[in-house]
C-alpha positions as CSV (number, residue, x, y, z in Angstrom):
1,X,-6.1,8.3,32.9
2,X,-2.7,6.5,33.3
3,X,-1.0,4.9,30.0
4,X,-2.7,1.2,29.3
5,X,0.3,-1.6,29.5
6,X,2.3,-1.0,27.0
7,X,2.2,-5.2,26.6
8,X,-1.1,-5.2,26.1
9,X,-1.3,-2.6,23.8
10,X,0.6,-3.9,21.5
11,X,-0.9,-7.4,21.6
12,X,-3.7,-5.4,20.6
13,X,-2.3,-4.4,17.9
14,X,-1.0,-7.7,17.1
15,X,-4.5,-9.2,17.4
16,X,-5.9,-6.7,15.2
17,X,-3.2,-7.2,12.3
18,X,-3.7,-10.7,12.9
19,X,-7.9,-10.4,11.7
20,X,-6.2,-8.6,8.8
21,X,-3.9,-11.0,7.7
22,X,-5.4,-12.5,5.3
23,X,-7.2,-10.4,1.7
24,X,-9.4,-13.2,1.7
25,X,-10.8,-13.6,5.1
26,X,-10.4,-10.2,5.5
27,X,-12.7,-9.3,2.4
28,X,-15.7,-10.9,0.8
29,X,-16.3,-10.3,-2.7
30,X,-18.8,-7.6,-2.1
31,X,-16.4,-5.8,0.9
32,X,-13.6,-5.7,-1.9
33,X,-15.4,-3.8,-4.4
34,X,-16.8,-1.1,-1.5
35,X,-13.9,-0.7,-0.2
36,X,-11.4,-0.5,-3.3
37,X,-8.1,-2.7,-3.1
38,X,-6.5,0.0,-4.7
39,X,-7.6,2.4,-2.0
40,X,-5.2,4.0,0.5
41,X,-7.7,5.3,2.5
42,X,-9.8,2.5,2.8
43,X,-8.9,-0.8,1.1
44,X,-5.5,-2.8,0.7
45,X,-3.3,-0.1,0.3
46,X,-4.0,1.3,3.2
47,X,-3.7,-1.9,5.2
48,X,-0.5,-3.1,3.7
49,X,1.0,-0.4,5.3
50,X,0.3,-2.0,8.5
51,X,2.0,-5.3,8.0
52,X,5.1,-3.4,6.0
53,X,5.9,-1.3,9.1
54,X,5.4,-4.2,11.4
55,X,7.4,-6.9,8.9
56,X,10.2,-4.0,8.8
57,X,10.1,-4.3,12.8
58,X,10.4,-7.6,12.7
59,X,6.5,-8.1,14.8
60,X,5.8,-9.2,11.0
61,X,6.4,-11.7,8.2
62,X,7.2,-9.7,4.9
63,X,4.8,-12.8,3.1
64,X,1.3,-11.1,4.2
65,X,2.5,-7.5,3.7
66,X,3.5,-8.7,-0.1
67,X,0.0,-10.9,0.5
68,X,-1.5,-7.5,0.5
69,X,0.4,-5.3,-2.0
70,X,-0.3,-8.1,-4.8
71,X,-4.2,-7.7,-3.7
72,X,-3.7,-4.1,-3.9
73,X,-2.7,-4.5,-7.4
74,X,-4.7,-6.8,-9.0
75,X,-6.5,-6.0,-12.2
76,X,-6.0,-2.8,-13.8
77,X,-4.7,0.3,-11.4
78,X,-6.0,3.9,-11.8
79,X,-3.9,6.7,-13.6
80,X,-7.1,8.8,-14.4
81,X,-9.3,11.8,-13.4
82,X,-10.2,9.9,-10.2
83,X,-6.4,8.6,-9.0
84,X,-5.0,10.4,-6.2
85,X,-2.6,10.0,-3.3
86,X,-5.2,7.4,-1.6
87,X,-6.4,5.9,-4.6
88,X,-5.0,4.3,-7.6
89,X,-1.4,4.2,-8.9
90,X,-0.1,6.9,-6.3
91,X,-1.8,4.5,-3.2
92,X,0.0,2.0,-4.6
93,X,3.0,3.5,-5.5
94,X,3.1,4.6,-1.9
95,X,3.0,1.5,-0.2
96,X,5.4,-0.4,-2.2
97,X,7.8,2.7,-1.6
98,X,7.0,2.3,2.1
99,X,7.8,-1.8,1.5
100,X,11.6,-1.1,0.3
101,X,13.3,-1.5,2.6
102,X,16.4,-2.5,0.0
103,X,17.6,-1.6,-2.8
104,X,16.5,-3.0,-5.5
105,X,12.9,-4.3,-3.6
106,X,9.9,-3.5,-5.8
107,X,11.9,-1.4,-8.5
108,X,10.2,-2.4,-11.6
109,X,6.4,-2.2,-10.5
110,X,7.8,1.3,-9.4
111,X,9.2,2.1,-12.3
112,X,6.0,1.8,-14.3
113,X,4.0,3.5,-11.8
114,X,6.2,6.0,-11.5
115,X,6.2,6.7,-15.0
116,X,1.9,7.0,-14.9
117,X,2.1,9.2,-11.8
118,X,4.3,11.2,-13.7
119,X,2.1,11.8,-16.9
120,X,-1.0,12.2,-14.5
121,X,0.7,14.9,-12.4
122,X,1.9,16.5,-16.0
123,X,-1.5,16.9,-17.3
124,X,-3.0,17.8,-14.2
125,X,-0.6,20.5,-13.3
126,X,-1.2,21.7,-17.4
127,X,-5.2,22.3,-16.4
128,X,-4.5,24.0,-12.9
129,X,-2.0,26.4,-14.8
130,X,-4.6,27.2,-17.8
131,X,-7.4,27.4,-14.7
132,X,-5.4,30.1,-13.1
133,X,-4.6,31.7,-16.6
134,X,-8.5,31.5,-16.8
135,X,-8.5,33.6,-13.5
136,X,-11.3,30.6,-12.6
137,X,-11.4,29.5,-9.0
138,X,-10.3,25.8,-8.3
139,X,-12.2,22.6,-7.2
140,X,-11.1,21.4,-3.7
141,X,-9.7,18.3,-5.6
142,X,-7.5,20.3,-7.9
143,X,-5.1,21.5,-5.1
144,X,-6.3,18.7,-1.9
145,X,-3.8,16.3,0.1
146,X,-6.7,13.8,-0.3
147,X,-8.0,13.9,-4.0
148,X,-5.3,16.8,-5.6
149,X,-1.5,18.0,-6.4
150,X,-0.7,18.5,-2.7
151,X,-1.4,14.7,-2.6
152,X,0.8,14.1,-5.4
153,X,3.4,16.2,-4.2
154,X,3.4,14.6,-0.8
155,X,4.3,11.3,-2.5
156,X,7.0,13.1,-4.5
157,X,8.6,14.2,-1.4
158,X,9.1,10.2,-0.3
159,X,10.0,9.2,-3.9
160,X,12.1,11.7,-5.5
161,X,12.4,14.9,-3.3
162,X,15.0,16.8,-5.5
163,X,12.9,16.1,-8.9
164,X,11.8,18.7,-11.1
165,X,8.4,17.3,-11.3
166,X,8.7,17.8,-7.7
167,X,9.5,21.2,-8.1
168,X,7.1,21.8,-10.1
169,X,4.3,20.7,-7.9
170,X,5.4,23.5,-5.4
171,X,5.9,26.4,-8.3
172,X,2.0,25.5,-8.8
173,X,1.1,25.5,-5.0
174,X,3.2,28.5,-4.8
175,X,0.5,30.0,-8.2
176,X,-2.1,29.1,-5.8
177,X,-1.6,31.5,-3.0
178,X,-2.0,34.4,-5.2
179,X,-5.0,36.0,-4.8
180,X,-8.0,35.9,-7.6
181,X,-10.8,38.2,-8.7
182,X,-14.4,36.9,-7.5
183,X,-17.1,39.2,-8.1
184,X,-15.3,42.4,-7.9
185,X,-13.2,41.5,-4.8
186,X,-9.9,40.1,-4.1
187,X,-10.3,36.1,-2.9
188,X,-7.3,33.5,-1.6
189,X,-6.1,31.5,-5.0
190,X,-7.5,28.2,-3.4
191,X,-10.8,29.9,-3.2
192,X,-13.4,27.3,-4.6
193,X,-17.2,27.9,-5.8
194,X,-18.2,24.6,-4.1
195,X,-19.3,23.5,-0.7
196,X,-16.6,21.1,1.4
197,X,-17.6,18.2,-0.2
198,X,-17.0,19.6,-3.3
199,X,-20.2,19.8,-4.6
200,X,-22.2,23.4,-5.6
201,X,-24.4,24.0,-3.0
202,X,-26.9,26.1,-2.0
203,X,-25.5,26.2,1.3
204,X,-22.9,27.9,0.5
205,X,-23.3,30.9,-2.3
206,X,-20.3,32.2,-3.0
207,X,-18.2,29.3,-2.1
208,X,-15.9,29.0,1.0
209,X,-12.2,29.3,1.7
210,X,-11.0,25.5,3.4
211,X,-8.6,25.8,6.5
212,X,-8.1,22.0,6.8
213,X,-4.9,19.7,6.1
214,X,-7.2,16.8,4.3
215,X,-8.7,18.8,1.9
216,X,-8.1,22.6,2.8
217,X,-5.1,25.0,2.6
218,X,-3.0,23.5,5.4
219,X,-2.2,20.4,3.0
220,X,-0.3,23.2,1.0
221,X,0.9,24.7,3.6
222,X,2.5,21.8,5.6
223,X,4.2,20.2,1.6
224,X,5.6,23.6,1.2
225,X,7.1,23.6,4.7
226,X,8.2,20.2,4.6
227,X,10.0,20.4,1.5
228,X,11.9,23.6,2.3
229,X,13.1,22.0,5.6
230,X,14.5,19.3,3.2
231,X,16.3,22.0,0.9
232,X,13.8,21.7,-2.2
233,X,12.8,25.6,-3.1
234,X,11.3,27.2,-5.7
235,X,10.7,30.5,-7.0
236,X,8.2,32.9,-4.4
237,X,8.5,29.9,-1.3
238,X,8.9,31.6,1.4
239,X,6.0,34.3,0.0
240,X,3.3,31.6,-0.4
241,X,3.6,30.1,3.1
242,X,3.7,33.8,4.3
243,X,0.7,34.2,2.6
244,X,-0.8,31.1,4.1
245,X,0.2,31.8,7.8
246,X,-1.4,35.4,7.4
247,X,-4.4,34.1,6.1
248,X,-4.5,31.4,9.0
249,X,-3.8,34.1,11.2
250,X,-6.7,36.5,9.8
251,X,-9.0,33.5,11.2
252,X,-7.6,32.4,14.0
253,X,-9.6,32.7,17.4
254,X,-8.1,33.5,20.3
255,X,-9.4,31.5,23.0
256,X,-8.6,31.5,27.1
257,X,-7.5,27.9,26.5
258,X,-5.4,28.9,22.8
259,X,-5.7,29.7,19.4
260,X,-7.7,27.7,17.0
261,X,-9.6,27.9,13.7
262,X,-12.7,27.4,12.4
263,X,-12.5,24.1,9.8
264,X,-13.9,26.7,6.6
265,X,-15.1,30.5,5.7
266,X,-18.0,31.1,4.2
267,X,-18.6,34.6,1.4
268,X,-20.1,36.3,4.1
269,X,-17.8,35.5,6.9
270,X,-15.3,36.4,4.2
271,X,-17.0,40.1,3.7
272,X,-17.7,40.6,6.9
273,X,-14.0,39.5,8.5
274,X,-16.2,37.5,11.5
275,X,-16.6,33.7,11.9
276,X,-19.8,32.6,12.7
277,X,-19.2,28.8,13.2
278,X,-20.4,27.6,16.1
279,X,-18.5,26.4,19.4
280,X,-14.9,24.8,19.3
281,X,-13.8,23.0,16.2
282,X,-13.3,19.1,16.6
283,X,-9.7,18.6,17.0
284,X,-8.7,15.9,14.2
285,X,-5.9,15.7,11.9
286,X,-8.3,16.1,8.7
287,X,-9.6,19.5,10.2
288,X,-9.6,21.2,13.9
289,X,-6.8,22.7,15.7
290,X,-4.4,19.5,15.7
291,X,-3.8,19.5,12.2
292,X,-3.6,23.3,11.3
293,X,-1.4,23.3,14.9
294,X,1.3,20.8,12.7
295,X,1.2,22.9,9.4
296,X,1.7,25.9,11.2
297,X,4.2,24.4,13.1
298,X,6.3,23.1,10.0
299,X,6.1,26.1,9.0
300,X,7.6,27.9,11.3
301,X,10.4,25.6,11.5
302,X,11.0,25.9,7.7
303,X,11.2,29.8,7.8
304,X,12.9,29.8,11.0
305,X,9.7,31.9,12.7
306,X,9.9,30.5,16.1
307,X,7.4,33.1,17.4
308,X,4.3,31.2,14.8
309,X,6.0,27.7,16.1
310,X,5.6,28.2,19.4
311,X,2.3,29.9,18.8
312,X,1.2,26.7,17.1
313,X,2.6,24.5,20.0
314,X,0.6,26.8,22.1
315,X,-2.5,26.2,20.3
316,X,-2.6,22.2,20.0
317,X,-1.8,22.4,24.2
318,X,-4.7,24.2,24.5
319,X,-6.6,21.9,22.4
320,X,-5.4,19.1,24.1
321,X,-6.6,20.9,27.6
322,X,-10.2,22.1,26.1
323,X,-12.6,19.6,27.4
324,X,-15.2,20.7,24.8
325,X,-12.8,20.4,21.9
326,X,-11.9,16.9,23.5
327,X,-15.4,15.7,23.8
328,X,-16.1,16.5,20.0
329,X,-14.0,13.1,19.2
330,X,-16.1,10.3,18.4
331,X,-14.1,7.7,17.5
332,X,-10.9,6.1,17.4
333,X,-9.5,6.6,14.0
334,X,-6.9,8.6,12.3
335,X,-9.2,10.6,10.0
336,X,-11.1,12.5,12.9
337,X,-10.1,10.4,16.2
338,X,-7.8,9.5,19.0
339,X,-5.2,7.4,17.1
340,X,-4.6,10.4,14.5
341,X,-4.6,13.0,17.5
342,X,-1.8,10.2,18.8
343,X,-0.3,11.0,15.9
344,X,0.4,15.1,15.8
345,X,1.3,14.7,19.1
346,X,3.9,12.5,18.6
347,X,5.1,14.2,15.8
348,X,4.7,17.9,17.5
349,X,6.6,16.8,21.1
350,X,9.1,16.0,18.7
351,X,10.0,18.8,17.0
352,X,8.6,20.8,20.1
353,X,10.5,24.3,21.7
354,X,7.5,23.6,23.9
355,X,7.9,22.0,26.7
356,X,5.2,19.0,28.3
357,X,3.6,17.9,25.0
358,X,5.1,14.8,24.8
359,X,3.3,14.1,29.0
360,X,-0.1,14.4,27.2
361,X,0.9,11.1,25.0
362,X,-0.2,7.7,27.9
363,X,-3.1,9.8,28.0
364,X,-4.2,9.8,24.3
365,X,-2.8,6.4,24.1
366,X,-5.6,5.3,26.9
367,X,-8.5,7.0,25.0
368,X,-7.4,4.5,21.8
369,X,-8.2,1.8,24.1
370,X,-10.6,3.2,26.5
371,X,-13.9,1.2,25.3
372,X,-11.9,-2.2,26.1
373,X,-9.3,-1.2,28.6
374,X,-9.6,-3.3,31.9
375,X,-9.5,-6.6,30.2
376,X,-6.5,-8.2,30.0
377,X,-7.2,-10.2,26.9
378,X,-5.6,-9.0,23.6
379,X,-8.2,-10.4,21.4
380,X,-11.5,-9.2,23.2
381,X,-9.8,-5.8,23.7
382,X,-9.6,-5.5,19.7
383,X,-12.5,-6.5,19.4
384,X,-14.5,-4.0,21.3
385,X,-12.2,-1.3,19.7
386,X,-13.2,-2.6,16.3
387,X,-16.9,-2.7,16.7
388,X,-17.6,0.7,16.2
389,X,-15.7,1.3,12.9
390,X,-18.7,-0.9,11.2
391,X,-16.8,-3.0,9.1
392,X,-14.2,-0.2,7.9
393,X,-11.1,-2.3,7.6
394,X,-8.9,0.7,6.0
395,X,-5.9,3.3,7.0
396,X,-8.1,6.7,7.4
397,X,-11.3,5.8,9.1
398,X,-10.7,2.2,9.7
399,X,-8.6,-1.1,11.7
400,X,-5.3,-0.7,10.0
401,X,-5.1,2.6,11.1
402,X,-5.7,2.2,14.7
403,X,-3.6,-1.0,14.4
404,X,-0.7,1.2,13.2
405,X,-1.2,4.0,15.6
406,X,-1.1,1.2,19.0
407,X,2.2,-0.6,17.2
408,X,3.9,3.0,16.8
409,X,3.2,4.0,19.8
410,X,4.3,1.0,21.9
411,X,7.4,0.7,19.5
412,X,9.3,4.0,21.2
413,X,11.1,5.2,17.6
414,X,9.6,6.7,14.9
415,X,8.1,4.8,12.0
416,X,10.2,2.8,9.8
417,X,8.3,2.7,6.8
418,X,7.1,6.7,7.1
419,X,3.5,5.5,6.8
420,X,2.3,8.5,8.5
421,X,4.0,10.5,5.9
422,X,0.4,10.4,3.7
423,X,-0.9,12.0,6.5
424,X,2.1,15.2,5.9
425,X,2.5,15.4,9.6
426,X,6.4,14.3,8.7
């Protein structure tokens, strides 16, 4: 498949932030309390990120991006149990970090989130240290990029890299890696007793060990890396993403076409040293190849390994050559589709001692468009993308964030706003 034209693509994009213009049109009353305004993932958080990065490339008026960010923070925004990096204060606080592009732009709503993020993480880092005190295994959400610390950290890292609440975050991820006691055997620290969706579950007795960058151990992994490459260590670093690396490396497969990983471990698999998961992995950013390919790669950057960078280079390749990993994609998003595969790419041919990653891009680029490609108008090409996310109008799963991934990749620089960083693929 050849590369679609680049003007089209981003008049795609343009048509597509252009339906989102407007929190109004764009929500009904009902829409906005599904979807959350305060939700990065999937409400106005989320999609003022879109209209920042194009208002900071000047495809966009600064109005409807603050349009958005003042809908985002209407009524009373989350610092509890339930705020994370994609919801609440810290979805927020991202985005209007993302909008200064100034100083001086947006400091006093920072300030006081800041200031709520900062108790929140506080506390929360107090009942992971007494967990681990406890020798108890964690909940998925205690340690995540999508609910936990690793999410919390990651918006650190934007905010105030060289912080000691900063710091902090990675002496607890670094806690984590150390192994616990689970019915008379050694287990990984992030270890949990629940099932993937963080539930208990029959399903799964004993538990599982995650591999995933959304809510697994390559979130950890890829903050731990990207710090270090920034010059923020702590204490036992370099250990805990060794640890990491040899536990990923303990699962991975070896396949004709590369390594890859299966997206969790079960007790069993876990006793018995075997995977039993069936066939290839679907290669998304949230789990699959792709994403555990960028943590690994990160990390081998930060430690100076280039034999596990280029192994990791290796593996998303081969991913990208599989045509049964390929066909496991669905969809178009950045959660589990093409536009967040866009995304590692881009990212990986980057940073790449590999070379021809970056030649797999136009193609990529065509699948984001594929179910509307051959008609040269803008607006009915985002509509037929559109129609299968039912309604989702957010950054993870919905239109913003296949909006963003066409406008980045027609806009040949990397993003100005760091949007992707929520992703920790940067």
């Amino acid at each position: 498949m050849t590369a679609p034209d680049p003007t089209l693509t981003r008049a795609a994009a343009t048509a597509i932030a252009g339906r989102l213009a407007s929190p109004s049109q764009a929500f009904d009353a009902d829409k906005a309390r599904v979807r959350w305004p305060q939700s990065l993932a999937h409400g106005a958080a989320g999609i003022a990120l879109l209209h920042i990065e194009r208002a900071r490339t000047g495809l966009g008026r600064w109005q409807v991006a603050h349009d958005w960010l003042s809908y985002a923070s209407r009524g009373e925004i989350s610092a509890g149990p339930d705020s994370s990096l994609f919801y609440g204060a810290p979805a927020v606080a991202f985005a209007l970090h993302a909008a200064a592009d100034r100083p001086g732009k947006y400091t006093r709503a920072l300030s006081v989130l800041d200031h709520h993020i900062s108790v929140m993480t506080r506390r929360r880092l107090d009942h992971a240290h007494a967990r681990i005190d406890r020798a108890d295994r964690p909940a998925l959400a205690e340690f995540d990029l999508i609910r936990g610390l690793t999410g919390l950290g990651a918006y650190l890292l934007q905010r105030d890299p060289h912080s000691e609440l900063t710091r902090d975050v990675l002496s607890y991820l670094v806690r984590l890696t150390e192994p616990l006691q689970a019915e008379g055997e050694l287990v990984p620290g992030w270890w949990t007793d629940l099932d993937p969706s963080g539930h208990p579950s029959e399903d799964f007795p004993g538990g599982h060990g995650n591999l995933g960058m959304a809510h697994g151990i390559s979130g950890p992994l890829a903050l731990l890396s990207l710090t270090m490459k920034r010059g923020v260590v702590v204490d036992g670093h370099t250990g805990a993403i060794r640890r990491i690396c040899a536990w990923l490396d303990g699962w991975r497969q070896d396949h004709v076409a590369g390594p890859r990983w299966p997206e969790w471990v079960t007790r069993d698999e876990f006793r018995n040293h075997q995977s039993t998961r069936p066939g290839p992995p679907r290669p998304s950013w949230c789990y699959g190849t792709p994403g555990l390919a960028r943590a690994q790669q990160l990390a081998g950057q930060a430690t100076g390994d280039l034999v596990r960078q280029r192994m990791a280079e290796q593996a998303l390749i081969g991913c990208l050559s599989e045509r049964d990993q390929l066909a496991a994609i669905t969809d178009v998003t950045l959660c589990h589709g093409w536009s967040g595969l866009f995304r590692i790419v881009w990212r990986v041919a980057a940073d790449a001692h590999t070379p021809g990653i970056a030649a797999h891009l136009p193609r990529l680029l065509g699948k984001i468009v594929e179910q509307g490609y051959g008609d040269l108008n803008a607006d009915r090409l985002a509509e037929s993308m559109l129609r299968p996310l039912a309604g989702d109008l957010g950054l993870l799963e919905g239109a913003a964030g296949v909006a963003l991934a066409l406008h980045t990749a027609t806009a040949g620089a990397p993003p100005t706003s760091n949007w992707d960083a929520c992703l920790l693929i940067t």
